[in-house]
C-alpha positions as CSV (number, residue, x, y, z in Angstrom):
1,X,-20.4,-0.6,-1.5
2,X,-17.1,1.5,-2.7
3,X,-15.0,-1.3,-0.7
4,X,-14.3,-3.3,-3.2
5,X,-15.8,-6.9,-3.1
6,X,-13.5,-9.4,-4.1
7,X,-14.8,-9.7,-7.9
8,X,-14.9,-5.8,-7.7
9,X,-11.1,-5.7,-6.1
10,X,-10.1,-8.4,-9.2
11,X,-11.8,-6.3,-11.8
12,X,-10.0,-3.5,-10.5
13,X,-6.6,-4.8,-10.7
14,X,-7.5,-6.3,-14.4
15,X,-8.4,-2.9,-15.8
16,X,-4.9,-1.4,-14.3
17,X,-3.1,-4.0,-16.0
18,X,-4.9,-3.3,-19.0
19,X,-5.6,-0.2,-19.5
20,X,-1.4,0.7,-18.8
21,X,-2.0,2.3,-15.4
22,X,-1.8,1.7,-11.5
23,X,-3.1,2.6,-7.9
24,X,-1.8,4.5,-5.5
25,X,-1.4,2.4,-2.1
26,X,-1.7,4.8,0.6
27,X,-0.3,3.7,4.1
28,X,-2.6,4.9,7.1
29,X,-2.8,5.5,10.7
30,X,-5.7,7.4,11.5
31,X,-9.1,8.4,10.6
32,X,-7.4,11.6,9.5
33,X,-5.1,9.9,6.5
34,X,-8.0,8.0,6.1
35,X,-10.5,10.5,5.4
36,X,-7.7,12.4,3.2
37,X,-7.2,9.5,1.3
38,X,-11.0,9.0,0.5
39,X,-11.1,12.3,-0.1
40,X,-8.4,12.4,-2.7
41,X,-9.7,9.2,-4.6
42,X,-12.9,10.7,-4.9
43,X,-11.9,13.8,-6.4
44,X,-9.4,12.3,-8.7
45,X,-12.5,10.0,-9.9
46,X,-9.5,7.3,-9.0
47,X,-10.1,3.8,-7.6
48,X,-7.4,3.5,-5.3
49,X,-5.5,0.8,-2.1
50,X,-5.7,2.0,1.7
51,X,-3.0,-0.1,3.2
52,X,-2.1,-0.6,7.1
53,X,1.5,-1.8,8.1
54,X,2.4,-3.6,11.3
55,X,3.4,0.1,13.0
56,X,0.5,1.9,11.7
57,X,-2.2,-0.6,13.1
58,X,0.4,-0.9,16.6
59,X,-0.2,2.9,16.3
60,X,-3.8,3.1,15.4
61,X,-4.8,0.9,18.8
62,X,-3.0,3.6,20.7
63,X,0.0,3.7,22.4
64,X,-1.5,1.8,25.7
65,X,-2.6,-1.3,23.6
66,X,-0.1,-1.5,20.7
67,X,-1.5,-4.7,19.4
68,X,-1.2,-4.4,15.8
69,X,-3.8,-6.5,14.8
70,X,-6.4,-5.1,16.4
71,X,-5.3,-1.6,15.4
72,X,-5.8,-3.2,11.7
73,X,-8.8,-4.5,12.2
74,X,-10.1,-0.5,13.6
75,X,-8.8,1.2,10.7
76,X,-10.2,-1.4,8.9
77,X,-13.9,-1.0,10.0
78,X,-13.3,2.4,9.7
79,X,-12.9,2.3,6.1
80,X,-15.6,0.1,5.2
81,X,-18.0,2.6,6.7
82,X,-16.5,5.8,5.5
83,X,-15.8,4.9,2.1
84,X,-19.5,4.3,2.1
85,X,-19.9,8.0,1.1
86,X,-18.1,8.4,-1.4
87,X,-18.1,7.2,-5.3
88,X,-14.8,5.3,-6.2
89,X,-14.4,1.8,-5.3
90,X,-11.5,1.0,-2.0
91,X,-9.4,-1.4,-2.0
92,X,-7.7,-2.7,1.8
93,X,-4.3,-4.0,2.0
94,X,-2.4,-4.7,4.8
95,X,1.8,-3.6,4.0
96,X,5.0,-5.5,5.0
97,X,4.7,-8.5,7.2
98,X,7.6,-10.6,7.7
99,X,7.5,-14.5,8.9
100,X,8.0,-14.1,12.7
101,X,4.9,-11.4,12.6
102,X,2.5,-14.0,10.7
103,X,0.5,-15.7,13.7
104,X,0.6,-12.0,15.3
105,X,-0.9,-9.7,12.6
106,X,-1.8,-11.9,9.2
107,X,-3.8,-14.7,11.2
108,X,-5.7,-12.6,13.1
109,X,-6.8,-10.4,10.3
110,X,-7.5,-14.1,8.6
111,X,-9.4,-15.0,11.0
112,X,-11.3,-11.3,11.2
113,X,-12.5,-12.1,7.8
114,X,-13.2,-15.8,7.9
115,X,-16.1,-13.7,10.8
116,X,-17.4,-11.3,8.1
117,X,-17.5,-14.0,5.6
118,X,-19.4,-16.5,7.9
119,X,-22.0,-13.9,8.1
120,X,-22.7,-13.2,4.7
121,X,-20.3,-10.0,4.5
122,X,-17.2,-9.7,2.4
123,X,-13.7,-10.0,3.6
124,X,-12.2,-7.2,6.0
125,X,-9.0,-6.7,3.7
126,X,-9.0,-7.7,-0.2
127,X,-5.6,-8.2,-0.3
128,X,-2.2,-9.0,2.5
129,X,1.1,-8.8,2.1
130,X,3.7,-11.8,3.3
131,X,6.8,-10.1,2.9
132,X,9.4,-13.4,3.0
133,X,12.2,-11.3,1.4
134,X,14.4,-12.0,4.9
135,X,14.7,-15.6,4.1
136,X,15.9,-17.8,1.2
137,X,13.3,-18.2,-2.0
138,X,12.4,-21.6,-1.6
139,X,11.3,-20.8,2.2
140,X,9.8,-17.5,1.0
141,X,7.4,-19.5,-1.0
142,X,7.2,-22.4,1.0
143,X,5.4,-19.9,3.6
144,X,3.4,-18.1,0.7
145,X,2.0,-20.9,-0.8
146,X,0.5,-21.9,2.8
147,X,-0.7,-18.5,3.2
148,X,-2.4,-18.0,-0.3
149,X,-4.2,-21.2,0.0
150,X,-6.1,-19.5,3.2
151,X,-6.3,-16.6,1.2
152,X,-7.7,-17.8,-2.0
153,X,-10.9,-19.5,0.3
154,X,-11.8,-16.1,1.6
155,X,-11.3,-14.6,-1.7
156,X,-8.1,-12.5,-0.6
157,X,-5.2,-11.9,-2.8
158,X,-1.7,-12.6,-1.8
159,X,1.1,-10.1,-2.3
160,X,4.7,-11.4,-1.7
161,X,7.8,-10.1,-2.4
162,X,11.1,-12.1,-3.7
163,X,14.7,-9.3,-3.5
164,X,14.6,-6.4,-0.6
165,X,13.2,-3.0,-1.2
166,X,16.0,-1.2,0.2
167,X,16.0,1.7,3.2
168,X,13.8,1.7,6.2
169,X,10.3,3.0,6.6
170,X,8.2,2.0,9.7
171,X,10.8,-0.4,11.2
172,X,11.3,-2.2,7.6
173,X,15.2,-2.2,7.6
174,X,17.0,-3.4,4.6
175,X,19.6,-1.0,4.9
176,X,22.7,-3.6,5.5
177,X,21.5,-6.2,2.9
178,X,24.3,-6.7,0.2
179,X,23.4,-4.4,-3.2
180,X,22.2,-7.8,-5.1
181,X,19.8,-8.3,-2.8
182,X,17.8,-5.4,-4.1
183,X,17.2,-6.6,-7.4
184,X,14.7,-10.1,-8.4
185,X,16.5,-12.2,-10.8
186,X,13.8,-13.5,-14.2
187,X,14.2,-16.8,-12.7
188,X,13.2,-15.9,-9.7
189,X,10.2,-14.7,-11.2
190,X,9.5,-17.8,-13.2
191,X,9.9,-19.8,-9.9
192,X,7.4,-17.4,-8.0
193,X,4.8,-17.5,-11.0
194,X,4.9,-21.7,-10.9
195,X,4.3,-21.7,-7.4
196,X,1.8,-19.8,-6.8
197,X,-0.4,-19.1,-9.7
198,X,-1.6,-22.8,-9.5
199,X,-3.0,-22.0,-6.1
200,X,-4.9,-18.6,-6.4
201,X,-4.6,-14.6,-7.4
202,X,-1.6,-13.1,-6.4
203,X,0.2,-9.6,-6.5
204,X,4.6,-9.8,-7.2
205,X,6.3,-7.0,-5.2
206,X,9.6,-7.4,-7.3
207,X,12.9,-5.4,-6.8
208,X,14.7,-3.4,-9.0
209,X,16.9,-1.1,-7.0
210,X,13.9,0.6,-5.2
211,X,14.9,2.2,-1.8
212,X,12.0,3.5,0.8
213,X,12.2,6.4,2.4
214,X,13.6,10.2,1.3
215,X,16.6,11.0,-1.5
216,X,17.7,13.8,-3.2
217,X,17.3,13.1,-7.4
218,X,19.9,10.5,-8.6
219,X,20.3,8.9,-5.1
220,X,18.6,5.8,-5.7
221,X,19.4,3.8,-9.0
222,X,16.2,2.4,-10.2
223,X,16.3,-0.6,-13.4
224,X,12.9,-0.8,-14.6
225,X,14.4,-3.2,-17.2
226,X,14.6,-5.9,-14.5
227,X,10.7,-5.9,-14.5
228,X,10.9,-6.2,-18.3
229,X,13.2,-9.2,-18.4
230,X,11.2,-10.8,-15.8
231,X,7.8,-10.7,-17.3
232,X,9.8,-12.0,-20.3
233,X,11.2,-14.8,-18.9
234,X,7.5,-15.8,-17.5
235,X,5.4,-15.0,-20.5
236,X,8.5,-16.8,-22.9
237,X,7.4,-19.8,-20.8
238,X,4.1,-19.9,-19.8
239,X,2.4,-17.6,-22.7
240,X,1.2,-14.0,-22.7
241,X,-1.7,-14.7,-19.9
242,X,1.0,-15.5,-17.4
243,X,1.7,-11.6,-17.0
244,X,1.9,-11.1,-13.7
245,X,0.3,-8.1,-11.7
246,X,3.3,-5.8,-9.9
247,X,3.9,-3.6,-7.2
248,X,6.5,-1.1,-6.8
249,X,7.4,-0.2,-3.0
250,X,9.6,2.4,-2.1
251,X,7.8,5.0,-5.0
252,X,8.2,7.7,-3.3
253,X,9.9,10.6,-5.1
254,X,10.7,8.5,-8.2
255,X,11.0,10.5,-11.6
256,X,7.6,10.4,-13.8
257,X,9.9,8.6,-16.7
258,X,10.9,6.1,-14.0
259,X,7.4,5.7,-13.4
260,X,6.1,5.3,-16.8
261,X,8.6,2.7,-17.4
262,X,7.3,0.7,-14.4
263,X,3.6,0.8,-15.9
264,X,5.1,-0.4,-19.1
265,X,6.2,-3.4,-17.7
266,X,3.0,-4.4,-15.3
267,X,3.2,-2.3,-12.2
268,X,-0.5,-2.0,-11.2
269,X,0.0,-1.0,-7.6
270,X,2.4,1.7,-5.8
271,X,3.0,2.3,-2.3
272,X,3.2,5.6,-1.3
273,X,3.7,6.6,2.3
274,X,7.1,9.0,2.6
275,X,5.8,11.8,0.4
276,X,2.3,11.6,1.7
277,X,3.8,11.8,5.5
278,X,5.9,15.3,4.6
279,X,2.4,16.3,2.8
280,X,0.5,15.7,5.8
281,X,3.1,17.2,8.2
282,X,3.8,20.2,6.4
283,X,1.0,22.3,6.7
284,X,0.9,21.4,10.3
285,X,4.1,23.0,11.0
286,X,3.2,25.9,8.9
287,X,0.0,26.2,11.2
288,X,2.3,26.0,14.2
289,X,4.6,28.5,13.0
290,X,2.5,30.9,11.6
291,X,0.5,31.2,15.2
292,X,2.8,30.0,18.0
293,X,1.5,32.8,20.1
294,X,-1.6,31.4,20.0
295,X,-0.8,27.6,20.1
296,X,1.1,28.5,23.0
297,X,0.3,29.8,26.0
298,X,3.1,32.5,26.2
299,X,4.3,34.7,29.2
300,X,1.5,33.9,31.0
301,X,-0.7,34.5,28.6
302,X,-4.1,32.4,27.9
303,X,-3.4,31.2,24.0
304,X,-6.1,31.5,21.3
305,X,-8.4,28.4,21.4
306,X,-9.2,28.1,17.3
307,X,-5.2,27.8,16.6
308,X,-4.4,25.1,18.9
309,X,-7.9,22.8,18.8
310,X,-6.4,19.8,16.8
311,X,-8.9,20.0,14.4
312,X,-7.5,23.7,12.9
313,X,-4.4,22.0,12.1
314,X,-5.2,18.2,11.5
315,X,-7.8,19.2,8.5
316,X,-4.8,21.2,6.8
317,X,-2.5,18.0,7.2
318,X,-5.5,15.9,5.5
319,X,-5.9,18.4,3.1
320,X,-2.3,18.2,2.7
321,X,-2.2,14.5,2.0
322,X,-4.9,14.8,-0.3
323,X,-3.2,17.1,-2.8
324,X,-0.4,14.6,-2.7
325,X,-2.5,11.3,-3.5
326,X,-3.9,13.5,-6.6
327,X,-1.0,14.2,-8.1
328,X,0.1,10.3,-7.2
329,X,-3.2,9.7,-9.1
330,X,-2.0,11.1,-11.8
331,X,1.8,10.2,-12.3
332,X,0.3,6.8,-12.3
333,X,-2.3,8.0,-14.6
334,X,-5.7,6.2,-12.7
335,X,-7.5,9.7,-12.4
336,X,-10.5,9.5,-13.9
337,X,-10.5,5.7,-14.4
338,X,-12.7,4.5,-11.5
339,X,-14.5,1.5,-12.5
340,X,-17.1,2.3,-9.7
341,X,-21.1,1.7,-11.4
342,X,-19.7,-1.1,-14.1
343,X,-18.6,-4.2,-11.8
């Protein structure tokens, strides 16, 4: 069963945390990225995250429906029975979903799994992110705690997020927020741990200055240190168990020294969806280029059938978007790690 069960998804996350590395969290919205994904995992020997965001599952239930939910819920299913053939274990996450989007997206994916688990089958996602970051802590956590309580029965881990990733990716826009609000304070971290550790597992998407989206090298000013300090400030307080388990959005194009620094301090998940877009896209454009006479019916002329079936060009763009998730698997230094046969 390479989606992880949720003792299999815990074990996962525990042997990241100790061993000094972390996943790569892959957004999707197709069986394509999908299938490049597995693919990549398995060839890494990497355990890895497939992740759906609000857009990608609106996307995925085609352009007609757009109910995100139930474009989740697809891509979802479709997982569970691909990753069947391969030999690394999956995790599912779903990405960013802010408060007004809870009874549209996170309940009904709740719900979805409440199903499975009522007939003997493990929950549809292992983990779900509540992204309160658009209002004030103590409302932020307010809603979390409610939400990891529902979580914890179905064996789901929470992530949250206290600070704003900066930037926008897939209708996230952060990109007027004042410049503090990209960075999570040590005390906020101590008042996230205390709130939620009492109630069930839970993954910290903390800020540091990270930005989503595309920038040239020095664009985006990154303080790993903040991580450091707040782990400090928890551990200081609550002892060396109370480490908490990190996620690093916006990772994108981040400097391997950046990214080791990050892994130092905790990090055991990092979203990736801006360089594995361009990695997907690129060879498709290539194709195009390379034979526009015979993607294109020119002058009259009839085309050349091989060049513009999809399938010519969408198996370069997964083969693109592989190579990028195995050199993510390694920057973050899971290749080879998979715990896949032991748990």
């Amino acid at each position: 069963m390479p989606v992880a069960t949720p003792a299999q998804y815990a074990a996962m996350l525990d042997a990241a945390q100790k061993g000094g590395y972390a996943y790569p969290a892959i957004n999707v919205t197709s069986l394509t990225t999908i299938n490049g994904a597995l693919k990549a995992f398995a060839e890494a020997k990497s355990d890895g995250i497939i992740q759906v965001s609000t857009g990608g599952g609106e996307f995925a239930s085609g352009t007609a429906v757009k109910d995100a939910a139930f474009g989740a819920i697809i891509l979802a299913e479709a997982c569970h029975a691909l990753a069947e053939k391969y030999d690394v274990l999956i995790g599912l996450h779903t990405d960013h979903c802010h408060p007004e989007k809870v009874e549209g997206f996170l309940k009904p994916l709740l719900q979805a799994s409440r199903e499975r688990v009522a007939a003997g089958k493990g929950p549809l996602f292992q983990s779900h992110m509540f992204d309160g970051s658009v209002v004030d802590l103590d409302e932020n956590l307010k809603i979390s705690k409610e939400l990891l309580k529902e979580c914890a029965e179905l064996g789901i881990i929470l992530e949250v997020e206290a600070g704003c990733v900066g930037g926008e990716e897939d209708g996230h826009d952060t990109s007027g927020l004042p410049i503090e609000k990209l960075y999570t304070t040590p005390e906020d971290m101590v008042q996230v741990y205390e709130a939620l550790q009492p109630i069930g597992r839970f993954l910290f998407a903390a800020t540091f200055g990270n930005v989503h989206g595309a920038y040239k090298p020095g664009s985006v000013k990154l303080k790993p240190t903040i991580l450091r300090d707040g782990q400090k400030a928890v551990t200081d307080k609550h002892g060396a168990d109370a480490e908490m388990d990190l996620v690093f959005h916006g990772g994108s194009g981040t400097s391997s020294e950046d990214l080791q620094e990050t892994l130092d301090y905790g990090v055991v998940k990092m979203n990736i969806d801006t360089d594995t877009q361009y990695a997907f896209t690129r060879p498709i454009v290539t194709h195009i280029c390379e034979n526009i006479e015979g993607v294109l019916k020119i002058d009259g002329e009839v085309g050349i059938k091989k060049v513009y079936d999809p399938r010519s060009y969408l198996k370069k763009g997964e083969q693109g978007l592989c190579d990028r998730m195995k050199q993510a698997c390694d920057e973050l230094k899971s290749t080879g790690k998979t715990i896949f046969g032991t748990v």
